[in-house]
N, CA, C and O atoms as a Tripos MOL2 file, in Angstrom:
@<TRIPOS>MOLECULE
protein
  292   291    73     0     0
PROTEIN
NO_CHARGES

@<TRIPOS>ATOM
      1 N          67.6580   66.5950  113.8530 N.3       1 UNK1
      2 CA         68.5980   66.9400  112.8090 C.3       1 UNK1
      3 C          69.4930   68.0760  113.3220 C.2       1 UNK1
      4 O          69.1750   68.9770  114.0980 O.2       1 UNK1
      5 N          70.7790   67.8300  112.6820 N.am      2 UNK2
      6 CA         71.7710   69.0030  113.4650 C.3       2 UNK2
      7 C          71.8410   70.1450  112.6980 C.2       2 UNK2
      8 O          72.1510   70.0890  111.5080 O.2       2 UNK2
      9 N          71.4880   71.5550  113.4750 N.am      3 UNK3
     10 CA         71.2290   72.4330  112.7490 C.3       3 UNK3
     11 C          73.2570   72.7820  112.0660 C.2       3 UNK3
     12 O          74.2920   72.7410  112.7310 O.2       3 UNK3
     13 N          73.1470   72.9560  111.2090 N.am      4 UNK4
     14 CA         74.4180   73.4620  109.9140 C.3       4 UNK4
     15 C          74.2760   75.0650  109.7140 C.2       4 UNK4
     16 O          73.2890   75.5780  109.1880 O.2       4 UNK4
     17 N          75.2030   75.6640  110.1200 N.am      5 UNK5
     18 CA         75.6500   76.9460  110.0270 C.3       5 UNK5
     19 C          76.9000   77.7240  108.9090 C.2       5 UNK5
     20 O          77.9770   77.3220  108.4680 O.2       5 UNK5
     21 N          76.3650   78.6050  108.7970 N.am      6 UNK6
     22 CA         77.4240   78.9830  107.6280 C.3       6 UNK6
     23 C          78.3870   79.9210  107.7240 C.2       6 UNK6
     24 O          78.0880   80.7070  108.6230 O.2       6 UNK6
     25 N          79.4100   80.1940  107.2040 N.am      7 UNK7
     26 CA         80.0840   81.7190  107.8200 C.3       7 UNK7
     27 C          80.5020   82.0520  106.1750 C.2       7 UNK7
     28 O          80.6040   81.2810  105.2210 O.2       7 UNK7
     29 N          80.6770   83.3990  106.2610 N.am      8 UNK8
     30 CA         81.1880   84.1040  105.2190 C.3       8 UNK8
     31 C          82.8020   83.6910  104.8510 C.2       8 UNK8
     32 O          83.6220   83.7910  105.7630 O.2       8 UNK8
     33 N          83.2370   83.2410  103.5510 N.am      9 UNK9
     34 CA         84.7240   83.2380  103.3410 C.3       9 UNK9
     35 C          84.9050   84.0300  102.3780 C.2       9 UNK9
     36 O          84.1070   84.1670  101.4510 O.2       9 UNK9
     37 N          86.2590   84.7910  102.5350 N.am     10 UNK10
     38 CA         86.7370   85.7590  101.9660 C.3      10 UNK10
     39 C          88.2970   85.2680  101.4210 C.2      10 UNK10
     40 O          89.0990   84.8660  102.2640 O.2      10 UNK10
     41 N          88.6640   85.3190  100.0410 N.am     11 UNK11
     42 CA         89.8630   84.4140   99.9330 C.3      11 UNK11
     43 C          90.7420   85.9130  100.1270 C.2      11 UNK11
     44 O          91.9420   85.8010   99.8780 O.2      11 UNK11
     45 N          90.3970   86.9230  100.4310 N.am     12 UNK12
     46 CA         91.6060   88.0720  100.8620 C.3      12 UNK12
     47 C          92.2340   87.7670  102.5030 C.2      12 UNK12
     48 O          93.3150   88.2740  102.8030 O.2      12 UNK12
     49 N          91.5620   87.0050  103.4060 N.am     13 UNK13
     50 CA         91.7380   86.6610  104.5720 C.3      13 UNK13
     51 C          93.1410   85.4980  104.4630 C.2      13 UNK13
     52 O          93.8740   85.2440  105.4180 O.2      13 UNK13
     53 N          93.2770   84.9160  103.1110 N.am     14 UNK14
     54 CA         94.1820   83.9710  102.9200 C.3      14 UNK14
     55 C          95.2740   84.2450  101.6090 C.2      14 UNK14
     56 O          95.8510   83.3560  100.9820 O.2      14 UNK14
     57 N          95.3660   85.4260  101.4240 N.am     15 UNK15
     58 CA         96.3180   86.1080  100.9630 C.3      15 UNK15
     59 C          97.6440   87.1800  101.4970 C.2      15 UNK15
     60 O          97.9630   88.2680  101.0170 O.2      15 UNK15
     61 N          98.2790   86.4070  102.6940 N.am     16 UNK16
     62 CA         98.6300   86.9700  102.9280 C.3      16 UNK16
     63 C         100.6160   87.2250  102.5840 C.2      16 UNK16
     64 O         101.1930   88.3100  102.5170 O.2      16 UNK16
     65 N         101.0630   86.2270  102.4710 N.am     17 UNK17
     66 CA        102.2690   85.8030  101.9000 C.3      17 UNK17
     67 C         102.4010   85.9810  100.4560 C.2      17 UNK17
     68 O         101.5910   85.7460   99.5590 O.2      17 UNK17
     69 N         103.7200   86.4930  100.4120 N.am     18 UNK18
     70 CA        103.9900   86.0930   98.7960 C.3      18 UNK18
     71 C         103.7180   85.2290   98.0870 C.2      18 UNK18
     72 O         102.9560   85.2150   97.1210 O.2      18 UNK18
     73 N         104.4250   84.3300   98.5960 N.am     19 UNK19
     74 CA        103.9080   82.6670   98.0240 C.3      19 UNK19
     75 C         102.3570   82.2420   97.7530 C.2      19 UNK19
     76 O         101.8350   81.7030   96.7770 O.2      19 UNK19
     77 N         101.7970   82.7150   99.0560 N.am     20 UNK20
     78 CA        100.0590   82.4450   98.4570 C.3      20 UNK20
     79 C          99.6590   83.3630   97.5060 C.2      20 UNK20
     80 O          99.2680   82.7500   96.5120 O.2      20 UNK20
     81 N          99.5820   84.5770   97.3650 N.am     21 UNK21
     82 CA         99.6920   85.0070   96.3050 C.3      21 UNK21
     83 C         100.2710   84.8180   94.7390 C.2      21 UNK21
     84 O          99.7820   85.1840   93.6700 O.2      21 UNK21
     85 N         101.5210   84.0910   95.0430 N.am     22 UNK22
     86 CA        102.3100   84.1550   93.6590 C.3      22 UNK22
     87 C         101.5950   82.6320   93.3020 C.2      22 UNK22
     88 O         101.6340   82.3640   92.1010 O.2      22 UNK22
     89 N         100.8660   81.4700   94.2870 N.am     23 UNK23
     90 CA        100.0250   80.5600   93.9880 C.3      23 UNK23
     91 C          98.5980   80.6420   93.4830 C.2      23 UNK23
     92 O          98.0960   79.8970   92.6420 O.2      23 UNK23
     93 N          97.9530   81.7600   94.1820 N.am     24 UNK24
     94 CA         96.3560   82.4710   93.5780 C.3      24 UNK24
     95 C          96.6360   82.8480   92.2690 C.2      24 UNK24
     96 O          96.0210   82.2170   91.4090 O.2      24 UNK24
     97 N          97.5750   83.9050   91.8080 N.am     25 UNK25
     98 CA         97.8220   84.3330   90.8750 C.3      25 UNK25
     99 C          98.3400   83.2490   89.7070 C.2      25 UNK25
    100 O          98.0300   83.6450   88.5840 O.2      25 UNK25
    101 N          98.9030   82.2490   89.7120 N.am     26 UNK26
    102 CA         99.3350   80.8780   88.8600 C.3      26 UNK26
    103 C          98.0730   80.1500   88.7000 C.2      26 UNK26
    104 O          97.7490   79.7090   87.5970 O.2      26 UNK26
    105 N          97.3060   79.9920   89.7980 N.am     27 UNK27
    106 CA         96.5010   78.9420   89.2830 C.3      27 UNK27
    107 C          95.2740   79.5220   88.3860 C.2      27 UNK27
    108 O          94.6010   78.8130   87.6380 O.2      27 UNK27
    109 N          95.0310   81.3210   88.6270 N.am     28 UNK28
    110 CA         94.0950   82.0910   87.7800 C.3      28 UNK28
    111 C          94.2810   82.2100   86.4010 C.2      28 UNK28
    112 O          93.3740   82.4350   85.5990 O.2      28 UNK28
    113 N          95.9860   81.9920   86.0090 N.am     29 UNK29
    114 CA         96.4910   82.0300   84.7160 C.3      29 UNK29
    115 C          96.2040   80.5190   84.0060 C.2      29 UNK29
    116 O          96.2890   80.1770   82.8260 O.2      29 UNK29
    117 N          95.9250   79.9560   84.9060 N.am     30 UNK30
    118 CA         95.9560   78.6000   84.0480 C.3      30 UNK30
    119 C          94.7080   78.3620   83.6920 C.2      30 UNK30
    120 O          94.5090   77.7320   82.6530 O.2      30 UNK30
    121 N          93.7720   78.7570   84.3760 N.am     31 UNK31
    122 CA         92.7260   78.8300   84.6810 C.3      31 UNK31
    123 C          92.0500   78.9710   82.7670 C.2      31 UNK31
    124 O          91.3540   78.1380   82.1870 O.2      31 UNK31
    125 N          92.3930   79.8390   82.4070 N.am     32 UNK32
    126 CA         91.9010   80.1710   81.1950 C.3      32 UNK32
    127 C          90.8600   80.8410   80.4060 C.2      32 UNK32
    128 O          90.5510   80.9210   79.2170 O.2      32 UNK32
    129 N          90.4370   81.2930   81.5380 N.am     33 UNK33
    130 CA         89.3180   82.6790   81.3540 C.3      33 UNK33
    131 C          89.9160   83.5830   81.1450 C.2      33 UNK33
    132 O          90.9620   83.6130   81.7940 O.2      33 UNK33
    133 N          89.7290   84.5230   80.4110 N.am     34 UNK34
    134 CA         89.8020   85.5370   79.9020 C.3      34 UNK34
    135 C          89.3760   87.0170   81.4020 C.2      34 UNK34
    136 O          89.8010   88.1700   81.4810 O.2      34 UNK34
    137 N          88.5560   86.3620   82.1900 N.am     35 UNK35
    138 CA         88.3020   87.1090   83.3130 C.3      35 UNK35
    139 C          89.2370   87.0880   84.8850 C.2      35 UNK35
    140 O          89.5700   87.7920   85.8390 O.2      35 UNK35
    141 N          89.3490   85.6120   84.2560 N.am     36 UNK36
    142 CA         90.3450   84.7690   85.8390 C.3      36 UNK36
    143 C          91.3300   85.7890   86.4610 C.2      36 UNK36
    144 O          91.1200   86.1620   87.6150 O.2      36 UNK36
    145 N          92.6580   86.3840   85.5940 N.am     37 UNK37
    146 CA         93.5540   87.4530   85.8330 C.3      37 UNK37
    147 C          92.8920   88.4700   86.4950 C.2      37 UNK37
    148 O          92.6660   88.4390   87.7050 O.2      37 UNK37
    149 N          92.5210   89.5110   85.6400 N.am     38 UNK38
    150 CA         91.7050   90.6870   86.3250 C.3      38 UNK38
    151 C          91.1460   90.1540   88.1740 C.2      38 UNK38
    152 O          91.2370   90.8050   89.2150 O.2      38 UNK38
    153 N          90.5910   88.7550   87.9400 N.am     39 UNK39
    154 CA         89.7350   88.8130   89.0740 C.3      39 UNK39
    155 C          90.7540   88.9680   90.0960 C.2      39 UNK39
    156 O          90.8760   89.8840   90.9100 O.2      39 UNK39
    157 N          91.6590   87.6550   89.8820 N.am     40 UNK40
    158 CA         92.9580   87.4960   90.8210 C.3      40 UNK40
    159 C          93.2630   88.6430   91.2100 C.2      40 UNK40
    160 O          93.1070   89.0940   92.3440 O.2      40 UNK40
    161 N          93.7290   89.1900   90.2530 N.am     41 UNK41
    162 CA         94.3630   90.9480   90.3890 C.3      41 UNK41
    163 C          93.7330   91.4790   91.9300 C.2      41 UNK41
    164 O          94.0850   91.6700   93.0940 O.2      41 UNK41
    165 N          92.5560   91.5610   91.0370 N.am     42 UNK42
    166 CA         91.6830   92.5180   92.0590 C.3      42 UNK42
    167 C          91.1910   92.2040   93.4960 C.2      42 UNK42
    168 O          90.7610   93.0600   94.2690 O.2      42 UNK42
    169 N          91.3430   90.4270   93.8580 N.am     43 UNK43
    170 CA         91.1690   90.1310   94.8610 C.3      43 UNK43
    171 C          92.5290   90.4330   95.7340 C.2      43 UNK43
    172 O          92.3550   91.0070   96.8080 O.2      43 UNK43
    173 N          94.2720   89.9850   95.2390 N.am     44 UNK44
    174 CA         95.2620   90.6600   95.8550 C.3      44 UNK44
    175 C          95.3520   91.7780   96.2870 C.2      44 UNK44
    176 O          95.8590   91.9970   97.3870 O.2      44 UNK44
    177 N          94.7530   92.9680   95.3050 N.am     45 UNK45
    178 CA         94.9650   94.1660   95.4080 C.3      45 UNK45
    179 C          93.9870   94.6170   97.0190 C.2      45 UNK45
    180 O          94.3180   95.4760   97.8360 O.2      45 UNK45
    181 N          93.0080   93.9020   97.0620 N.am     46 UNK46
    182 CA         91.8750   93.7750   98.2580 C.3      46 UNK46
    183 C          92.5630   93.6970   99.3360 C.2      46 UNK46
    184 O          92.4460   94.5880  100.1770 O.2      46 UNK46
    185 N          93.4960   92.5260   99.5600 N.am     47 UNK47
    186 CA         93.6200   91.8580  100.6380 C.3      47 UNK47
    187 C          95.1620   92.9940  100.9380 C.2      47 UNK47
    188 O          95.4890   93.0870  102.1210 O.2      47 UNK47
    189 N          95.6520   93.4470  100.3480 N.am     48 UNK48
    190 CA         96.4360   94.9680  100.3790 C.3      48 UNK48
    191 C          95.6950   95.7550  100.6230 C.2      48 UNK48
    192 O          96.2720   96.7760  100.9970 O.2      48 UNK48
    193 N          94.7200   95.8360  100.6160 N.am     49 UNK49
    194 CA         93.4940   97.4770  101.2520 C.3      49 UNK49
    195 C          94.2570   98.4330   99.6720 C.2      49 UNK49
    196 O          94.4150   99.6500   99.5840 O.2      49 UNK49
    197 N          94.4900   97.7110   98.9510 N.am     50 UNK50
    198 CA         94.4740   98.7760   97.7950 C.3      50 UNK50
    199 C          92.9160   98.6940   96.8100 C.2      50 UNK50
    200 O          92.6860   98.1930   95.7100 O.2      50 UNK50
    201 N          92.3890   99.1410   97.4050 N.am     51 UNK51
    202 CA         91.1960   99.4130   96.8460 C.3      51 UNK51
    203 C          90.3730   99.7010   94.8820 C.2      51 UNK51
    204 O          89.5240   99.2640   94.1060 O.2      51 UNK51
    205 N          91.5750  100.8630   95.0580 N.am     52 UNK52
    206 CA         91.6430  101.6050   93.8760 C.3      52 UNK52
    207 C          91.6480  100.6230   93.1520 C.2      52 UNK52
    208 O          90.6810  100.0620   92.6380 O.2      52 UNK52
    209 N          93.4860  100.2030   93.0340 N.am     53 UNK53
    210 CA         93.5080   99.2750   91.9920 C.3      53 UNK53
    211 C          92.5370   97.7100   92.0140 C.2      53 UNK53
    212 O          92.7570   96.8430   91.1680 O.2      53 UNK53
    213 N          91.5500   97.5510   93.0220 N.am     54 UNK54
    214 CA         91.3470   96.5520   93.4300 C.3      54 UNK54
    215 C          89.6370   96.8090   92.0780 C.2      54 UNK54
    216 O          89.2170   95.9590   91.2930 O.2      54 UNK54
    217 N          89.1180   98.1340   92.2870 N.am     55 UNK55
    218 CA         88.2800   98.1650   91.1420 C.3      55 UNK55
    219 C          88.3780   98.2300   89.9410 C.2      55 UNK55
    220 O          87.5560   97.8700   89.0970 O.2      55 UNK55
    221 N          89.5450   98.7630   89.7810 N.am     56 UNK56
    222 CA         89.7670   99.1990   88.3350 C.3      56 UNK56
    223 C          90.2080   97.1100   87.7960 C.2      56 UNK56
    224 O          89.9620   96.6740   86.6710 O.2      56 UNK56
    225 N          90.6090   96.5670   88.5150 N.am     57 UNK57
    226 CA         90.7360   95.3350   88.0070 C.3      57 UNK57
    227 C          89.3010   94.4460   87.8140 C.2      57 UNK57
    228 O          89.1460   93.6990   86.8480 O.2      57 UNK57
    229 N          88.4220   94.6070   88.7160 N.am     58 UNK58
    230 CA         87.2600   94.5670   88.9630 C.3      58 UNK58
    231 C          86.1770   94.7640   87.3180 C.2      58 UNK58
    232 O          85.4320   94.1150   86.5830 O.2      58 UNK58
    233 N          86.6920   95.9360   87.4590 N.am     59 UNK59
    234 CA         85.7370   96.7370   85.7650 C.3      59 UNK59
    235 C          86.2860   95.7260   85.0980 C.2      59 UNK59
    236 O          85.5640   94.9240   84.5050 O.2      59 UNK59
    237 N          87.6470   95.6150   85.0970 N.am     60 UNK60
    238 CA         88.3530   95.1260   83.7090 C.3      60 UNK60
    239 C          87.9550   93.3620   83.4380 C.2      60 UNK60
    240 O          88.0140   92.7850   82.3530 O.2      60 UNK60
    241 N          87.6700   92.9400   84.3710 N.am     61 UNK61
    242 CA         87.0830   91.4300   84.5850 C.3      61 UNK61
    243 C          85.7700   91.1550   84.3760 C.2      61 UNK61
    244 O          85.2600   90.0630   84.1290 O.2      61 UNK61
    245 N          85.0340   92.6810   84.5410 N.am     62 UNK62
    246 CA         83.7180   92.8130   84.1920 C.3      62 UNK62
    247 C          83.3850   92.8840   82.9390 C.2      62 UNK62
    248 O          82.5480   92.1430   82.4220 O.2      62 UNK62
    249 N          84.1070   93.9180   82.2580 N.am     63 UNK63
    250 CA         84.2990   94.0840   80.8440 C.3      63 UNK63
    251 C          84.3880   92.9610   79.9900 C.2      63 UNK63
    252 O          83.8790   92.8520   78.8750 O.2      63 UNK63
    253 N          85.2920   91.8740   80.7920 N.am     64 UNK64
    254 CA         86.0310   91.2610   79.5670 C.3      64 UNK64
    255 C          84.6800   89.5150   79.3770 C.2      64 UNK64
    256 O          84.3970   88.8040   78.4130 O.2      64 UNK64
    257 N          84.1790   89.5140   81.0350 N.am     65 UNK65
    258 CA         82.9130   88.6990   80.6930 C.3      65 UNK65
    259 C          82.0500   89.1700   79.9440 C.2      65 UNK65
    260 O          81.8090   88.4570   78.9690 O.2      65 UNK65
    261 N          81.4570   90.1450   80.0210 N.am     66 UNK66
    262 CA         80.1010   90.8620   79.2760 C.3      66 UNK66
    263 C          80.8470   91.1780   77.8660 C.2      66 UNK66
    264 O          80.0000   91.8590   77.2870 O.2      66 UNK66
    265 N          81.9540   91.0610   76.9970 N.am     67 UNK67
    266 CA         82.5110   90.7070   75.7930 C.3      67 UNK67
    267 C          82.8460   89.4960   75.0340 C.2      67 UNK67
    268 O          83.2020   89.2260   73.8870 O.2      67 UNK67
    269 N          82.6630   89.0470   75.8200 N.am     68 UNK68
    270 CA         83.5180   87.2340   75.3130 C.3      68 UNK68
    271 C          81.9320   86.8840   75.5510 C.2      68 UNK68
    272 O          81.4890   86.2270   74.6080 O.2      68 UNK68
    273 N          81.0410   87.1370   76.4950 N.am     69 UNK69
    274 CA         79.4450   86.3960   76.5800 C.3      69 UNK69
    275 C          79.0320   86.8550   75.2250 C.2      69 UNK69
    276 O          78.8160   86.0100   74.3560 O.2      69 UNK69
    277 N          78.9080   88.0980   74.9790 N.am     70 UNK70
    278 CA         78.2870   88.7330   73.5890 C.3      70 UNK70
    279 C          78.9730   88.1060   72.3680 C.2      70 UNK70
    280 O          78.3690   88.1640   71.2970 O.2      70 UNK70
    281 N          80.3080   87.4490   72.4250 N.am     71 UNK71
    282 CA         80.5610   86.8010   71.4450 C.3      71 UNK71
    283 C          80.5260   85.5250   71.4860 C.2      71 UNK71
    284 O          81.0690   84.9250   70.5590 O.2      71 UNK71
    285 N          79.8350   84.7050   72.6450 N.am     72 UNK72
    286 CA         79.7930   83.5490   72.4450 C.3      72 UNK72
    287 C          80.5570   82.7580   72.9110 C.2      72 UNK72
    288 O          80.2150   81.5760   72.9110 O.2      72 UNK72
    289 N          82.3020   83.2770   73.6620 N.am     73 UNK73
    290 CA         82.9960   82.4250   73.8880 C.3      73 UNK73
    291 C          82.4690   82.2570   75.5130 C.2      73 UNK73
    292 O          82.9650   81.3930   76.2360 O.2      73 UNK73
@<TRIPOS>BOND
     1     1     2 1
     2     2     3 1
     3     3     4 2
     4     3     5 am
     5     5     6 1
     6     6     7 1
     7     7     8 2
     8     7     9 am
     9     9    10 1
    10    10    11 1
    11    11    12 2
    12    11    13 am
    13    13    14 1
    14    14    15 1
    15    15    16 2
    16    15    17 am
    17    17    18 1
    18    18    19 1
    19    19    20 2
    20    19    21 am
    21    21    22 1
    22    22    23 1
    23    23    24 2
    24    23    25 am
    25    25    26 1
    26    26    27 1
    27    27    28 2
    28    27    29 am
    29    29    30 1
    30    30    31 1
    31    31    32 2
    32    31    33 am
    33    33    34 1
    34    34    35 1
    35    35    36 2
    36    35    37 am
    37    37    38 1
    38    38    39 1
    39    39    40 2
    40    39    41 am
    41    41    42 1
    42    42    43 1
    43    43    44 2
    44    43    45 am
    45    45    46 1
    46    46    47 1
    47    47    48 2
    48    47    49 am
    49    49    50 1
    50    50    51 1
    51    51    52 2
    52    51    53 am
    53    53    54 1
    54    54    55 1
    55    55    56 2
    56    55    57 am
    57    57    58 1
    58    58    59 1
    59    59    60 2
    60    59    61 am
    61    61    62 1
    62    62    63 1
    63    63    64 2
    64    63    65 am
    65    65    66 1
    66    66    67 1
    67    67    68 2
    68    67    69 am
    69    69    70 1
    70    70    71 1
    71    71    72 2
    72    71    73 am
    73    73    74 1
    74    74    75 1
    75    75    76 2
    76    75    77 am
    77    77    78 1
    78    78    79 1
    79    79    80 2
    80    79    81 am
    81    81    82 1
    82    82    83 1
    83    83    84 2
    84    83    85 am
    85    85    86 1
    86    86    87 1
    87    87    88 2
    88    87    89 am
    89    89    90 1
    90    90    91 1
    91    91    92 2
    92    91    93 am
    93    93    94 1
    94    94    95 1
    95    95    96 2
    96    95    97 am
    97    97    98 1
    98    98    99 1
    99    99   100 2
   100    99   101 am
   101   101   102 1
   102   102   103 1
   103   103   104 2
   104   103   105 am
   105   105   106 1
   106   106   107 1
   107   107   108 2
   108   107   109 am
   109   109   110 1
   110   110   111 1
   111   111   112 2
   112   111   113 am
   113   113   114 1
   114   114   115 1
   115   115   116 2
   116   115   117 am
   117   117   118 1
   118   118   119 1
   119   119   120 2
   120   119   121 am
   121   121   122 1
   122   122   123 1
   123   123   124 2
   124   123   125 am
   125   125   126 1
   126   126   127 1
   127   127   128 2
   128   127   129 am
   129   129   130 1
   130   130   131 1
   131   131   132 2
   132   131   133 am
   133   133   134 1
   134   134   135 1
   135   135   136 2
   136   135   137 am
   137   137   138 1
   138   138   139 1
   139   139   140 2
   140   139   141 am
   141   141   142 1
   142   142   143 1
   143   143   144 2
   144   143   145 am
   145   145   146 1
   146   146   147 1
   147   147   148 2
   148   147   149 am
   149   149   150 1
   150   150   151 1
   151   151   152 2
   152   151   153 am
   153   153   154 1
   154   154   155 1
   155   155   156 2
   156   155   157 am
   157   157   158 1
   158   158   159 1
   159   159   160 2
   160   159   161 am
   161   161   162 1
   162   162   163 1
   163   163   164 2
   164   163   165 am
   165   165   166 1
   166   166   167 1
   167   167   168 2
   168   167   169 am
   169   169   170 1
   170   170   171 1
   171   171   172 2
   172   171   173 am
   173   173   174 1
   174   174   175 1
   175   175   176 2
   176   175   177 am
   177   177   178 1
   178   178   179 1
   179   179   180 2
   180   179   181 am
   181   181   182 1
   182   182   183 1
   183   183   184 2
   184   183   185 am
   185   185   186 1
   186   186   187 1
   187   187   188 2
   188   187   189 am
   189   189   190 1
   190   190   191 1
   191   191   192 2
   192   191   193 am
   193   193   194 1
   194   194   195 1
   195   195   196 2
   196   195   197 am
   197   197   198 1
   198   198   199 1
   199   199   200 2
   200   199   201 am
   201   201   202 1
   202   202   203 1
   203   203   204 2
   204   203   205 am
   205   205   206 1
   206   206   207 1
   207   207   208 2
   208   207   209 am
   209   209   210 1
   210   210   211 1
   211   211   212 2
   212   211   213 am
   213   213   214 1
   214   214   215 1
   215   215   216 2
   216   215   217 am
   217   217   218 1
   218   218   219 1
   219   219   220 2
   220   219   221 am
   221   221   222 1
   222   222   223 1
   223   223   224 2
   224   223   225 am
   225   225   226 1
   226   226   227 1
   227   227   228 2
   228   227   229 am
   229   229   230 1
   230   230   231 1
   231   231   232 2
   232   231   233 am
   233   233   234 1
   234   234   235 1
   235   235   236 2
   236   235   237 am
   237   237   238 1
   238   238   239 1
   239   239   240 2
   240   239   241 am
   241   241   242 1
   242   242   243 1
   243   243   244 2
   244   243   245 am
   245   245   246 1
   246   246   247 1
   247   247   248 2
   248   247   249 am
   249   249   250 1
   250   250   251 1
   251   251   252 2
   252   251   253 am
   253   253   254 1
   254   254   255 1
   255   255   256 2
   256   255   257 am
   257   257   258 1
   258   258   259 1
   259   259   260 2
   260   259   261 am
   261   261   262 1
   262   262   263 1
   263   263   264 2
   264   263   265 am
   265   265   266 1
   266   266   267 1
   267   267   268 2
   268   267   269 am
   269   269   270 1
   270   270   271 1
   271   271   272 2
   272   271   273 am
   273   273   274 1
   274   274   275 1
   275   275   276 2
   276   275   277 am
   277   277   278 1
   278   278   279 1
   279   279   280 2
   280   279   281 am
   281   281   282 1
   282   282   283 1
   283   283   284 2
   284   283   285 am
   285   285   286 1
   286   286   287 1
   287   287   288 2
   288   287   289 am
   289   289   290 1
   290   290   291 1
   291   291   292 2
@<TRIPOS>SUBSTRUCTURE
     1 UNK1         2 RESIDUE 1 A UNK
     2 UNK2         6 RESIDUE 1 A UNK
     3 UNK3        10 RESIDUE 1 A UNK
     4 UNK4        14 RESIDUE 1 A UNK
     5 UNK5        18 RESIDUE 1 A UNK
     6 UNK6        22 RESIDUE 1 A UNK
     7 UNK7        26 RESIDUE 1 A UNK
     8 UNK8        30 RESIDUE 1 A UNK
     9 UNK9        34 RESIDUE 1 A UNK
    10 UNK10       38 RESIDUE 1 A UNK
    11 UNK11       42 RESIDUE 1 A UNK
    12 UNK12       46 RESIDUE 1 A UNK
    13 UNK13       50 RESIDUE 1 A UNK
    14 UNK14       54 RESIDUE 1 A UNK
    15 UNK15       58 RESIDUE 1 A UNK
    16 UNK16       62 RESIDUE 1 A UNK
    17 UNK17       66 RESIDUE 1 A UNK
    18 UNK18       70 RESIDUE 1 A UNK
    19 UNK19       74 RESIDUE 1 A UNK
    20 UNK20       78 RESIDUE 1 A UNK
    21 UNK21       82 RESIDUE 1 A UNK
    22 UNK22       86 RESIDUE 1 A UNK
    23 UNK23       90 RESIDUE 1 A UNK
    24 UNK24       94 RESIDUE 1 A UNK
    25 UNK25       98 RESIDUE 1 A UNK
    26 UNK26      102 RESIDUE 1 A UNK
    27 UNK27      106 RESIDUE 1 A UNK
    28 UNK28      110 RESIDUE 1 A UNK
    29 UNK29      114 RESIDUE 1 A UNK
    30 UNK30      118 RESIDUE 1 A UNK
    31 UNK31      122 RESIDUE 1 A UNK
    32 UNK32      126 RESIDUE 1 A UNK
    33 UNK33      130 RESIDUE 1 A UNK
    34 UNK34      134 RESIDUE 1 A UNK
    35 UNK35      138 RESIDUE 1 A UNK
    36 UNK36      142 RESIDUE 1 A UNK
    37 UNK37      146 RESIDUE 1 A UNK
    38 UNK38      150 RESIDUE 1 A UNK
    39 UNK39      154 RESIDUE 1 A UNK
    40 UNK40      158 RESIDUE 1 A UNK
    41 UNK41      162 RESIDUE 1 A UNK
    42 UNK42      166 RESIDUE 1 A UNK
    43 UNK43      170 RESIDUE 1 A UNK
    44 UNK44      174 RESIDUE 1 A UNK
    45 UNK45      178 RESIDUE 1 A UNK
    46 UNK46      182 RESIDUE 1 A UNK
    47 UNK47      186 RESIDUE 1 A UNK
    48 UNK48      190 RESIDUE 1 A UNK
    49 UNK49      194 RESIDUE 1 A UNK
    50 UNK50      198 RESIDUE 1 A UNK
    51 UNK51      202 RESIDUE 1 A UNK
    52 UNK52      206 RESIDUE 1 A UNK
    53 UNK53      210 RESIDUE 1 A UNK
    54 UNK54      214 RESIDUE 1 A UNK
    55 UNK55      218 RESIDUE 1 A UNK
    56 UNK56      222 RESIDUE 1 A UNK
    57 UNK57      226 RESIDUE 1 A UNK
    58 UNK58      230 RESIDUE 1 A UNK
    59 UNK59      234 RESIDUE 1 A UNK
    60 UNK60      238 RESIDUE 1 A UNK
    61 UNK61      242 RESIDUE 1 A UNK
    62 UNK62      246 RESIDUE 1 A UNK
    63 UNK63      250 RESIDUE 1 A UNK
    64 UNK64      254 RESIDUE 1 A UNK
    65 UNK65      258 RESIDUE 1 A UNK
    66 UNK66      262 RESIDUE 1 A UNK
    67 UNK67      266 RESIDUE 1 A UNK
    68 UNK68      270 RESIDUE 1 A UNK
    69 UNK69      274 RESIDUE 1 A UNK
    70 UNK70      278 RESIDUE 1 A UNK
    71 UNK71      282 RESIDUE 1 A UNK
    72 UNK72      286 RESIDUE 1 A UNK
    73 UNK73      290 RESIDUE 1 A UNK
């Protein structure tokens, strides 16, 4: 049997253009989670080495699952 290997993917490695971005960011809106945005956010903000804003979007995606779970949606 052939041994199968795995590697780590990081979708900040494929954010590097406007366009892929202004495409990550469209398809998170459609998406329809209430978390999707924030996440997007915070993965762009990553792949910029903007950190900061990369958590504070982070919390806010965190927040908004652990609110919408407690209510059920």
């Amino acid at each position: 049997m052939e041994k199968v290997t795995f590697s780590n993917w990081d979708v900040t490695d494929h954010l590097k253009t406007p366009e892929e971005i202004d495409a990550y960011i469209r398809v998170a809106a459609e998406e329809g989670t209430p978390d999707a945005l924030p996440d997007a956010f915070s993965d762009v903000f990553r792949a910029q080495g903007r950190e900061n804003e990369a958590l504070i979007c982070a919390g806010l995606a965190e927040y908004l699952r652990s609110t919408t779970a407690k209510k059920g949606l």
